[in-house]
ZAMARGU-4260 file (C-alpha; in steps of 0.2 Angstrom, whole numbers, plus 5000, padded with zeros to 4 digits):
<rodrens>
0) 4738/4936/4846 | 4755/4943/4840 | 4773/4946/4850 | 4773/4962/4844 | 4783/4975/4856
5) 4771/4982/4868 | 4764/5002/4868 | 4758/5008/4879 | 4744/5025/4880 | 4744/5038/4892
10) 4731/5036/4905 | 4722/5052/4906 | 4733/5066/4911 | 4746/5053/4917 | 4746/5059/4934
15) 4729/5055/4940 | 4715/5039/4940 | 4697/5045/4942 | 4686/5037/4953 | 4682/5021/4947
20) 4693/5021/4934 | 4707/5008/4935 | 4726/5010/4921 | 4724/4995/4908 | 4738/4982/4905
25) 4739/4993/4890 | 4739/5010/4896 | 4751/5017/4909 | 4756/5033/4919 | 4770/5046/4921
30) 4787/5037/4918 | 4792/5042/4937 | 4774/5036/4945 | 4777/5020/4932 | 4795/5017/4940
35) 4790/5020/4957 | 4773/5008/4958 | 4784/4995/4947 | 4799/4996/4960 | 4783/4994/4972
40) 4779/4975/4966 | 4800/4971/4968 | 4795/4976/4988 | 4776/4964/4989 | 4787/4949/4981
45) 4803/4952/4992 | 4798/4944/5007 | 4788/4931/5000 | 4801/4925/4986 | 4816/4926/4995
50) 4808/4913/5008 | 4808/4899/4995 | 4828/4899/4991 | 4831/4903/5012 | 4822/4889/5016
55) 4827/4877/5003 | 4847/4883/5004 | 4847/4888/4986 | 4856/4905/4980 | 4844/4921/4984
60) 4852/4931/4969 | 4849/4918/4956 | 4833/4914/4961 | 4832/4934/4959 | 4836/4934/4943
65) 4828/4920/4936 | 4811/4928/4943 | 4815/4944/4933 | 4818/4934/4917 | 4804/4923/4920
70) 4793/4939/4922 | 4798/4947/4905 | 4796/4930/4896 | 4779/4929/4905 | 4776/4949/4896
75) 4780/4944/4880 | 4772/4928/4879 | 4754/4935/4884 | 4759/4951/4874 | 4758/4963/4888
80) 4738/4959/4891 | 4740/4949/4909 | 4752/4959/4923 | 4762/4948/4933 | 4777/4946/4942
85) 4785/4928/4941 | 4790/4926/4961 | 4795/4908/4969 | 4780/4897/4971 | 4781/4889/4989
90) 4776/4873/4982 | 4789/4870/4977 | 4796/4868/4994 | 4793/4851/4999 | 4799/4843/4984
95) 4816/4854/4984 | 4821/4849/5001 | 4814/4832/5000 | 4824/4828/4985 | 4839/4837/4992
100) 4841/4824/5004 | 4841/4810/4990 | 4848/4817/4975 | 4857/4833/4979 | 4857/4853/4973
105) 4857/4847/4954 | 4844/4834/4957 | 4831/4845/4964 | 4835/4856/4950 | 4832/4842/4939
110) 4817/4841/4949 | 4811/4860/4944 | 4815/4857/4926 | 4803/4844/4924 | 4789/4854/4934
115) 4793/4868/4920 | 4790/4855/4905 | 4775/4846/4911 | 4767/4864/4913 | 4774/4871/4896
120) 4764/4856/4888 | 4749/4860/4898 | 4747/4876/4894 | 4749/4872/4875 | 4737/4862/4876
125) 4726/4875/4884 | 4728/4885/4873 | 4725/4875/4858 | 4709/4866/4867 | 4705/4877/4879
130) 4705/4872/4898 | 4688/4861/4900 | 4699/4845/4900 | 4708/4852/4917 | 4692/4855/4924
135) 4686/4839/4921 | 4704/4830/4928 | 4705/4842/4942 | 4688/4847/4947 | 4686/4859/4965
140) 4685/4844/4975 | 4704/4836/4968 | 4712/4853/4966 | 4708/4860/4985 | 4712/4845/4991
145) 4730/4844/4982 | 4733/4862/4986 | 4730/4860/5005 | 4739/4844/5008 | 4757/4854/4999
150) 4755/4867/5011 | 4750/4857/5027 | 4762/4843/5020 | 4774/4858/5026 | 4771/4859/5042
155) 4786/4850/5050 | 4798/4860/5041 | 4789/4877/5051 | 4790/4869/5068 | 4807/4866/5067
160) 4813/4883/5062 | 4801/4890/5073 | 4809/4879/5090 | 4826/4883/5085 | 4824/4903/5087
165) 4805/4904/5098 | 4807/4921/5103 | 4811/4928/5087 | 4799/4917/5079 | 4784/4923/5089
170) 4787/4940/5088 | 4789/4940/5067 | 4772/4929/5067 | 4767/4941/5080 | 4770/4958/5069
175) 4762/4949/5054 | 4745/4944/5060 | 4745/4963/5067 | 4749/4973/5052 | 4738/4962/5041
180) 4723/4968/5053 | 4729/4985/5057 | 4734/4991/5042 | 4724/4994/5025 | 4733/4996/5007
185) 4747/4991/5001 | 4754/4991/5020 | 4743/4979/5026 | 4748/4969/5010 | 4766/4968/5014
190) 4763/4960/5031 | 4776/4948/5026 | 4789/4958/5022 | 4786/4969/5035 | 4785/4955/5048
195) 4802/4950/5043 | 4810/4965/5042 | 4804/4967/5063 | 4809/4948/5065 | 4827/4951/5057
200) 4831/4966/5070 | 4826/4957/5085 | 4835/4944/5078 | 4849/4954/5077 | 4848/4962/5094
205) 4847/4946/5100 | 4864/4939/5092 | 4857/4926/5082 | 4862/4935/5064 | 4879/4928/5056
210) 4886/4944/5045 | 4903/4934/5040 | 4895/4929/5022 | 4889/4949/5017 | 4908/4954/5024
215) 4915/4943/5010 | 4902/4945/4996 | 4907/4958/4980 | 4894/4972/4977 | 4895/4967/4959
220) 4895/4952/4951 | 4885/4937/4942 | 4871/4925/4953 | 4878/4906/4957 | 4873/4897/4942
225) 4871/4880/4944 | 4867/4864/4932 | 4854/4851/4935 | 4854/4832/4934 | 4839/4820/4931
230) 4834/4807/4940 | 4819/4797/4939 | 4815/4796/4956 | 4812/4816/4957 | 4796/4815/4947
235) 4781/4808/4961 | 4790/4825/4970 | 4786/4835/4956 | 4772/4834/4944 | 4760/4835/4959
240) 4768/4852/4961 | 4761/4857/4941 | 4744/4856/4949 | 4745/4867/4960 | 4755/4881/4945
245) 4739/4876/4933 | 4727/4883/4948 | 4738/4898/4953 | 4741/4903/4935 | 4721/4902/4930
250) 4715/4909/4946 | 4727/4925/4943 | 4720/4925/4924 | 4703/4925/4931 | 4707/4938/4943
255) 4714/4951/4931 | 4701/4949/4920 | 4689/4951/4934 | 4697/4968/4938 | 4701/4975/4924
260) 4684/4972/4916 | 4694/4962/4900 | 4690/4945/4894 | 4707/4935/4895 | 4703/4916/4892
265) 4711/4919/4875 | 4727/4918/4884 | 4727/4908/4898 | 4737/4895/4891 | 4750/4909/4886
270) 4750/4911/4903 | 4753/4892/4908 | 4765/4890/4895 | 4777/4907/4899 | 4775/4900/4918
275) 4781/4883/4912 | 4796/4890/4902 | 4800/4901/4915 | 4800/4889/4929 | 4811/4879/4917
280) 4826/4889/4913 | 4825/4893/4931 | 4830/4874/4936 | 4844/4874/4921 | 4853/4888/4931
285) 4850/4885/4950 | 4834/4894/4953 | 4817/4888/4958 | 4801/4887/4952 | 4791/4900/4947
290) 4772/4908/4950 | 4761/4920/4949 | 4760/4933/4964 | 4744/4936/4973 | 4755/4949/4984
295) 4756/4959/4968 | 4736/4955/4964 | 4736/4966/4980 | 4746/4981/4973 | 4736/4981/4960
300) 4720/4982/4968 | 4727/4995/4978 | 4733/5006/4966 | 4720/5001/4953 | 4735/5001/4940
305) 4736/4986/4931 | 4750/4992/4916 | 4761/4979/4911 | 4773/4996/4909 | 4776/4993/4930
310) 4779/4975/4927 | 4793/4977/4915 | 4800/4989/4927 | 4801/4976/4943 | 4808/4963/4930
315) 4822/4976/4928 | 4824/4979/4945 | 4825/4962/4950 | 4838/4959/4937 | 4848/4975/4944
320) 4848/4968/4962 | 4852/4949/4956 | 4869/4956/4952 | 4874/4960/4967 | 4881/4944/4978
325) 4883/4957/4993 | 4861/4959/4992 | 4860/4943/4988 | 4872/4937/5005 | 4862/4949/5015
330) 4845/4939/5011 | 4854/4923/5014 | 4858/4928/5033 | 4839/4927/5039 | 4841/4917/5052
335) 4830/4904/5058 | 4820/4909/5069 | 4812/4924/5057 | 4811/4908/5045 | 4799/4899/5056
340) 4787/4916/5062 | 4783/4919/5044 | 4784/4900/5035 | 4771/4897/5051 | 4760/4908/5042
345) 4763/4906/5025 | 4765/4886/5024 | 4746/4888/5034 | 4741/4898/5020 | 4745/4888/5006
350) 4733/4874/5015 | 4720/4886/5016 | 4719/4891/4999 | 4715/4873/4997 | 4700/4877/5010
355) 4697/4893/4999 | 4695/4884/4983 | 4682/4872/4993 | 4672/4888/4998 | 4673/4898/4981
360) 4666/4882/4972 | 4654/4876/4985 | 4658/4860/4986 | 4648/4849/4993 | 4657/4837/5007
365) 4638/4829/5010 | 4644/4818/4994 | 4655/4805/5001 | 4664/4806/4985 | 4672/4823/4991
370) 4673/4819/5008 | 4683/4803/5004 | 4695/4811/4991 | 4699/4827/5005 | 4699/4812/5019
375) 4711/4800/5013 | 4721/4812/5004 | 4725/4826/5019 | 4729/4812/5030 | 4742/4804/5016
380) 4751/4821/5013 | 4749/4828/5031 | 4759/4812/5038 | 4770/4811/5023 | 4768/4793/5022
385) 4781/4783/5010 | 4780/4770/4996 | 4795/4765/4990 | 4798/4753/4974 | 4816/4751/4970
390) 4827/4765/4970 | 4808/4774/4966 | 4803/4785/4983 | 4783/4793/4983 | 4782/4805/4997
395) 4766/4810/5005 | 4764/4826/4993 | 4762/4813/4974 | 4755/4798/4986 | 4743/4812/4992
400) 4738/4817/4975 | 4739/4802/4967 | 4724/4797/4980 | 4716/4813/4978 | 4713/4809/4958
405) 4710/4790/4959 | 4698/4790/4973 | 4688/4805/4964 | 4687/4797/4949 | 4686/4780/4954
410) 4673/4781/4968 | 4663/4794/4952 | 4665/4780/4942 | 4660/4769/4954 | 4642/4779/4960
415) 4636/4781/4941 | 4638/4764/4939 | 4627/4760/4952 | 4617/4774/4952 | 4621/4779/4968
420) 4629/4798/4961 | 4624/4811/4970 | 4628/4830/4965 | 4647/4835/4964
</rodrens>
């Protein structure tokens, strides 16, 4: 598969999809309904990739920018065949602040660029052996399990924004559980965003917004670039964190595929590796790690256009609005209480993907082998518990998932040899 520069072929009269037709990666519409539906997938990302730089203190407009560039790296390195737009992965949450605390701004950064490598490596090896080996590492079992303890592992970090601001807080959670279930489309979609938007004006009527930054910000001018530094004690943080990029990254492969009726396992590790190289410039210039969007799955379910066309216009768009450190100090002044509504919600919905993963596989907890690894590991991430060796500090997220794999692999080990296995 080449890098050749991308065409595009008109879909039909441009203008229109037939009933159970869907627009290709390949094909697109009209330039003006192209522009519109890819300014569409800036507004599904907004509220959920702005939250990770909020939340972890880190500049809004180079996190911005970095998601645009990580999108277009991510087009040309699958050569236009998967749609995606590159937002802040949440999971990267927990080992941002946590490292924060221990090794400062250029630490966690540090932190990011080795998530980036780890999973640039991965996905070359996907892509030269294809992704059996993963399975086998990382089967249902293991992979929900990691996944639900990063986003339950979270769970502090929600309470307290919520208590700061409780009023504000509740009505933004509020809004969002009733425009998820009220609304269909792209509206109900945008719950997030549109829950903040609410939670920011009562905020706002309420005094608890500080405008002084946005009075002092220039409408024009370059993100906060910032450097990383690397210490050896960011890496239990971190490469747990690659885990959870390897299942989003697949699972959105698998997804397209599904939709748009194509076979894409040819590029799966294209996708891993563009996601890896993406999330590692962001940490080399102050922005976090990068994902693929299920918020812009739903656009594109939606709409039923799947153009990569749309794509490279949200990249541009997102690289328009980084320069701008007035935008950029505007996102900066959600306040805490909004914060705490929506991370309620979203840091819960991190954990139940790891449910969902359970479900979709049917894995069966009857197997004390499951049951043991979801046990022990939940518990050990849910509490953060804490080894420290040295100037060496696991945190519940790599303890957790350090658990999750040995007591899998161990206790499976353990049942053959005895012949006491029963069915995964």
């Amino acid at each position: 598969m080449s890098l050749r520069p991308v065409t595009w072929t008109l879909h039909g009269n441009g203008k229109t999809i037939a009933p159970g037709e869907v627009v290709a990666p390949d094909e697109r519409l009209s330039w003006p309904r192209t522009i519109g539906i890819g300014m569409q997938h800036v507004v599904a990302m907004f509220g959920a990739t702005f939250l990770v730089p909020i939340l972890t203190h880190m500049p809004p407009s180079t996190t911005l920018f970095f998601s645009g560039v990580g999108t277009i790296l991510f087009l040309l390195l699958t050569a236009g065949r998967v749609p995606s737009y590159l937002g802040s992965s949440f999971a990267f949450i927990a080992p941002i602040a946590a490292s924060q605390s221990h090794y400062g701004v250029a630490g966690a950064l540090g932190g990011v660029v080795m998530a980036g490598v780890v999973l640039a490596l991965i996905g070359g090896l996907v892509q030269a052996f294809g992704a059996g080996w993963i399975n086998r590492l990382m089967p249902p079992a293991v992979t929900g399990t990691i996944v639900a303890l990063i986003g339950l592992n979270l769970a502090p970090a929600a309470k307290a924004n919520f208590t700061a601001a409780p009023v504000t807080a509740l009505i933004t959670l509020v809004v969002i559980i009733l425009v998820s279930v009220l609304f269909k489309g792209i509206l109900g979609r945008l719950s997030i965003l549109v829950g903040v938007v609410v939670g920011y004006l009562v905020a706002i009527a309420r005094g608890e917004v500080d405008f002084t930054g946005i009075d002092h910000a220039a409408w024009i001018g370059l993100p906060a670039f910032a450097l990383p530094s690397f210490n050896v004690g960011v890496i239990g943080l971190f490469v747990p964190v690659v885990l959870v990029l390897v299942a989003e990254n697949i699972g959105h492969v698998k997804s397209v595929a599904q939709m748009t009726g194509r076979n894409l396992d040819s590029v799966a590790g294209r996708a891993l590796l563009a996601d890896g190289l993406a999330t590692t410039l962001a940490g080399f210039g102050g922005g976090s790690g990068t994902t693929t969007y299920a918020e812009n799955i739903g656009v594109m379910a939606a709409t039923r256009v799947y153009s990569t066309a749309a794509y490279w216009v949200a990249a541009a768009t997102a690289l328009l609005l980084s320069f701008s450190p007035k935008f950029g100090a505007a996102i900066a002044t959600v306040p805490a209480g909004v914060l705490g509504g929506a991370a309620t919600m979203l840091y819960g919905m991190i954990g139940i993907l790891g449910v969902r993963i359970w479900v979709e596989n049917k894995v069966n907890f009857a197997n004390p082998v499951n049951l043991t690894t979801a046990a022990v590991a939940l518990i050990i991430g849910i509490a953060d518990y804490t080894w420290t060796i040295g100037n060496l500090v696991f945190a519940g997220i790599a303890l957790g998932t350090a658990a999750a794999l040995v007591i899998f692999h161990g206790m499976s080990a353990l049942a053959k040899w005895r012949g006491t296995a029963v069915a995964h």
